[in-house]
C-alpha positions in Angstrom: -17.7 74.4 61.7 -15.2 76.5 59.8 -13.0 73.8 59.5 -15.7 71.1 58.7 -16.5 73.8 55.8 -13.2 74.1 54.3 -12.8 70.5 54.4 -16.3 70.1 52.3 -14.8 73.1 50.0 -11.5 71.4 49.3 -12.9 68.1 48.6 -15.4 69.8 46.2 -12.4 72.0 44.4 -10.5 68.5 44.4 -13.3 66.5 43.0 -13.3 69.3 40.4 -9.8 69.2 39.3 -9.9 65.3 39.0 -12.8 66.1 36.3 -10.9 68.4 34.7 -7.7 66.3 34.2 -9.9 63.2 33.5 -11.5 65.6 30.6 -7.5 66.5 29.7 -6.6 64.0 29.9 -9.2 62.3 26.9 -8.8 65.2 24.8 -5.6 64.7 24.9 -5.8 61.1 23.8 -9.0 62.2 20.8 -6.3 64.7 19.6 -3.4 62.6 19.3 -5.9 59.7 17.4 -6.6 62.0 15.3 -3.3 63.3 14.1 -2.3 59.8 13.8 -5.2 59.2 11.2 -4.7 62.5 9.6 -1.0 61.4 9.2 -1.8 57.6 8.2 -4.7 59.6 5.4 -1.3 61.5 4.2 0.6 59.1 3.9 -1.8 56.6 2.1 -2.8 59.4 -0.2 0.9 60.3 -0.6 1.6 56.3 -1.7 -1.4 56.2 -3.8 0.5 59.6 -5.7 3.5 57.7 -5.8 1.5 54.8 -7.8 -0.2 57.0 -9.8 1.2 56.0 -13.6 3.1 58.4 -16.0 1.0 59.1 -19.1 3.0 59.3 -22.6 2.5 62.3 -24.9 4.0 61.2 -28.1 5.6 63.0 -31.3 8.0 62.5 -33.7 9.6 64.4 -36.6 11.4 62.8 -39.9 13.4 65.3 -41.5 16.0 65.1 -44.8 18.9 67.5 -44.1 21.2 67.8 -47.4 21.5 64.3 -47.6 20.5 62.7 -51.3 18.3 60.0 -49.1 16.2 59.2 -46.2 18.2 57.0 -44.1 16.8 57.6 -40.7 13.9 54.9 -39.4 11.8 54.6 -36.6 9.1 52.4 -34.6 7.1 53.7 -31.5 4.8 50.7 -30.7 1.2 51.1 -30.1 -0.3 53.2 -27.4 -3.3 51.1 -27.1 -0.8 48.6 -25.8 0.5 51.2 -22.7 -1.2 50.0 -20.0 -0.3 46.4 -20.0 2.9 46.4 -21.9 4.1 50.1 -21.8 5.8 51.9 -24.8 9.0 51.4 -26.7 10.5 54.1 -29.1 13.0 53.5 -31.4 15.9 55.2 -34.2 17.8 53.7 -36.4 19.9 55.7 -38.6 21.6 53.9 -41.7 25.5 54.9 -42.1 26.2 57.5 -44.2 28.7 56.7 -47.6 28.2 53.1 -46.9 25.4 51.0 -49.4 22.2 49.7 -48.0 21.6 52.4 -44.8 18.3 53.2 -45.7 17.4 49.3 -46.1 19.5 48.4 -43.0 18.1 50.6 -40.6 14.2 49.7 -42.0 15.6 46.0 -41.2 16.6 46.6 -38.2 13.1 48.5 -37.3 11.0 46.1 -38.7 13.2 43.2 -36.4 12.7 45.4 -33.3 8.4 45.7 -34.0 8.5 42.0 -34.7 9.7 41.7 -30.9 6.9 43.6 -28.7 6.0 43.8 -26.7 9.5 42.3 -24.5 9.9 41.9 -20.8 10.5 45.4 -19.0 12.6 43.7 -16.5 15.0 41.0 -18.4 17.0 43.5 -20.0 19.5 41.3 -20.6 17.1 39.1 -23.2 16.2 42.1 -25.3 20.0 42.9 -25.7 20.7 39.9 -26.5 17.9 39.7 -29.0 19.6 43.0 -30.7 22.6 41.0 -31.0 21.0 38.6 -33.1 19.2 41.0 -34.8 23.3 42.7 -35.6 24.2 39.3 -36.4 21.2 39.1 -39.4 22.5 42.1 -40.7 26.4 41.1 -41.1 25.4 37.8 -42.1 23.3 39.1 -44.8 26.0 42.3 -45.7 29.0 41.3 -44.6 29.7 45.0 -43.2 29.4 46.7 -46.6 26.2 49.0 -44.3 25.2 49.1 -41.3 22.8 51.3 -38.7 23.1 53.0 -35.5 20.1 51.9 -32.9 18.2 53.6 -29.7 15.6 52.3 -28.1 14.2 53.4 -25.0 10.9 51.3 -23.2 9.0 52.9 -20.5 6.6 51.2 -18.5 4.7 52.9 -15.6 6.9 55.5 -14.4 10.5 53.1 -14.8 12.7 53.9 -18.1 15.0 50.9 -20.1 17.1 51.8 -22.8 19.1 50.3 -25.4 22.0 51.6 -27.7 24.5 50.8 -30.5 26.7 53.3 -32.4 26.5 57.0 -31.6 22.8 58.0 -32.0 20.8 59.9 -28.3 19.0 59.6 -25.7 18.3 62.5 -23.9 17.2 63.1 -20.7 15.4 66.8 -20.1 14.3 67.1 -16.2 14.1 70.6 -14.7 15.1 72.2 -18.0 18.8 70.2 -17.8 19.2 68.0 -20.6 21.6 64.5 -20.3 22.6 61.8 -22.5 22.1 58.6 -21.1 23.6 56.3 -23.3 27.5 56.0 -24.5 28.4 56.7 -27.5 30.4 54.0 -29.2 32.7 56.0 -31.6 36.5 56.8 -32.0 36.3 59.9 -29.9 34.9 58.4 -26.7 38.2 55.7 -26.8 40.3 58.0 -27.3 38.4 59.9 -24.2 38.8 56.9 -22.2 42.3 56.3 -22.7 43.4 59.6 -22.3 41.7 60.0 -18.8 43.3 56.7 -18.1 46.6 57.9 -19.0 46.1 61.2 -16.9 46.4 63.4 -20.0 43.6 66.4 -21.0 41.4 65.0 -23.5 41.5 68.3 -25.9 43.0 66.1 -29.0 40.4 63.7 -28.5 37.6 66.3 -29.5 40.5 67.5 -32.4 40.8 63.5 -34.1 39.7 63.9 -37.8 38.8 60.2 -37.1 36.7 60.7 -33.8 33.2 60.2 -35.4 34.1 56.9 -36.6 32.2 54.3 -35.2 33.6 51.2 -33.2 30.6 49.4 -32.9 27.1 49.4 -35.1 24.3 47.1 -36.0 25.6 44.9 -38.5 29.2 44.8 -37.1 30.6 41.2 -35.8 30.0 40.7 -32.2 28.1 44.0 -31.9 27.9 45.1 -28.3 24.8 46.4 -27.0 24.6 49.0 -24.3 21.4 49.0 -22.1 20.1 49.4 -19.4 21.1 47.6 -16.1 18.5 48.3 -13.8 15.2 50.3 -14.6 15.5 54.4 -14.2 12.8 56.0 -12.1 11.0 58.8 -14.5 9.4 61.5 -12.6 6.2 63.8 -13.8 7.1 66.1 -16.5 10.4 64.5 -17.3 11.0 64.8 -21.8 12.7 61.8 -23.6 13.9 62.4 -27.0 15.4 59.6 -29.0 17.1 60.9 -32.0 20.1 60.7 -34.7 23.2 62.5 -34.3 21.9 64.7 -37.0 19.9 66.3 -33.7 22.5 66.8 -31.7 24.8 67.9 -34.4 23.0 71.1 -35.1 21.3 71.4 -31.7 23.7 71.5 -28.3 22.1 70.0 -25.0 22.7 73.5 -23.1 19.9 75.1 -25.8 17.4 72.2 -25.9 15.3 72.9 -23.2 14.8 76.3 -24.5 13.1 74.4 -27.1 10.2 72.7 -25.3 7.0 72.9 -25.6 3.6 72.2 -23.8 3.0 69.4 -25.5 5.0 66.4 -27.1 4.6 67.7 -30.5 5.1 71.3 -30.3 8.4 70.5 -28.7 9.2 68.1 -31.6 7.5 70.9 -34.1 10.2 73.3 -31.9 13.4 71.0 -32.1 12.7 70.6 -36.4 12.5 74.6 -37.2 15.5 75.1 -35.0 17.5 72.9 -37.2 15.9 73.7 -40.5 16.6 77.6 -39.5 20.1 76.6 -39.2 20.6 75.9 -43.0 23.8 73.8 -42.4 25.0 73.3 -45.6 26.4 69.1 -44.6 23.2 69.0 -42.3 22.4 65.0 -41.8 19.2 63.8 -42.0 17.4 64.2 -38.7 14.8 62.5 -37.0 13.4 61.9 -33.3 10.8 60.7 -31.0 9.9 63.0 -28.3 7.9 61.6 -25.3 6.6 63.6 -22.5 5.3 61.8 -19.0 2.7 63.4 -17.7 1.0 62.0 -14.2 -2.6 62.4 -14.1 -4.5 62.9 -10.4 -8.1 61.0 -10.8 
């Protein structure tokens, strides 16, 4: 009997055990489905941040230094066209002690507006469509003036820009801010060549000569710097497209102690700095500031 008892007791204890592994055994399995949801949920809702767009905050300032005229233009294109087509900010600033600048660069800005809205992704078509836009220019002044030219074209959260002669655009991310474009003056030749020669590049900075320009709108088979595949813009990054007059009075180390919590105070920041600065051969000065903002529906 005692035997036929423990028998009956270990089968029972058994029996009980195989419940409790079965029960386990499907928590284990209603756990790890749920993780997996919870992760896929993440992920989708981590995607769907991703593809949230980058909202523009636009400003701009237009500012005479101690120049005897205006020679700066610009052109941001309409925001009511940002959704579909994105927006595209543009400088042009007319060369000083040549004739026609201010004319030139209003040429150039009302050739660029005449374009958009342009295909984000054939960058090569709008440079070669500034060419042309050069090409009017010499043909019509026969390099007696000419303009520098930025443009910069956002759409979503990708960057393209454009650039002839030595005008900016800056990059400010995490309070660092970076020119993206060359500069297509005498200094940045004699930069190149230098390196390439393995010498320091000290006299380059030194060349009375080094702000000439090699290259402009309006010069004969201008060359146009853009671009090559679209830059990814991230939430908070600041774009300011702007004349050397800027950048002249302002250096890119002290810019982003300039910004502001909006696109116009920072603009409104960037003017009074230079104005404060009284710079008795201060160019004219002028720049679009855009800030991308991401905004969680």
């Amino acid at each position: 009997m005692g035997l036929s008892a423990l028998s009956s007791q270990s089968k029972i204890a058994l029996f009980i055990l195989l419940i409790l592994i079965v029960a386990v055994i499907v928590s284990l399995v209603w756990i790890s489905r749920l993780l997996i949801e919870l992760i896929r949920t993440a992920r989708i809702n981590d995607a769907k941040k991703e593809d949230d767009p980058l909202f523009a905050d636009v400003a701009y300032f237009y500012e005479r230094g101690n120049r005897e005229r205006q020679e700066d233009s610009l052109y941001i294109s309409h925001l009511d066209d940002y959704v579909d087509y994105g927006i595209m900010a543009c400088v042009s600033d007319g060369m000083g002690g040549l004739k026609y600048g201010s004319e030139i660069s209003k040429f150039i800005i009302d050739e660029i507006e005449k374009l958009f809205p342009v295909n984000f992704y054939d960058t090569e078509a709008m440079a070669d469509a500034i060419k042309k836009i050069s090409h009017k220019v010499f043909e019509k002044y026969s390099r007696k003036g000419g303009a520098t030219l930025v443009i910069v074209h956002v759409f979503k959260d990708m960057l393209n820009f454009y650039s002839v002669g030595d005008s900016n655009i800056l990059l400010i991310r995490n309070r660092v801010a970076t020119c993206l474009n060359p500069k297509q003056n005498y200094s940045c030749v004699l930069i190149k060549n230098l390196v390439l020669e393995g010498k320091t590049t000290e006299d380059a900075y030194l060349n009375k000569k080094g702000r000439a320009l090699v290259d402009f709108m309006g010069n004969n088979n201008t060359r146009v710097n853009f671009s090559q595949t679209p830059m990814r813009l991230l939430d908070g990054d600041i774009l300011l497209v702007c004349s050397d007059g800027v950048t002249d009075a302002i250096s890119l180390n002290s810019l982003p102690n300039l910004l502001g919590a909006t696109a116009k105070k920072t603009a409104e920041n960037v003017k009074l700095a230079i104005r404060m600065k009284n710079f008795a051969k201060q160019d004219n000065y002028s720049g679009i500031v855009i800030k991308l903002i991401k905004y969680n529906f």
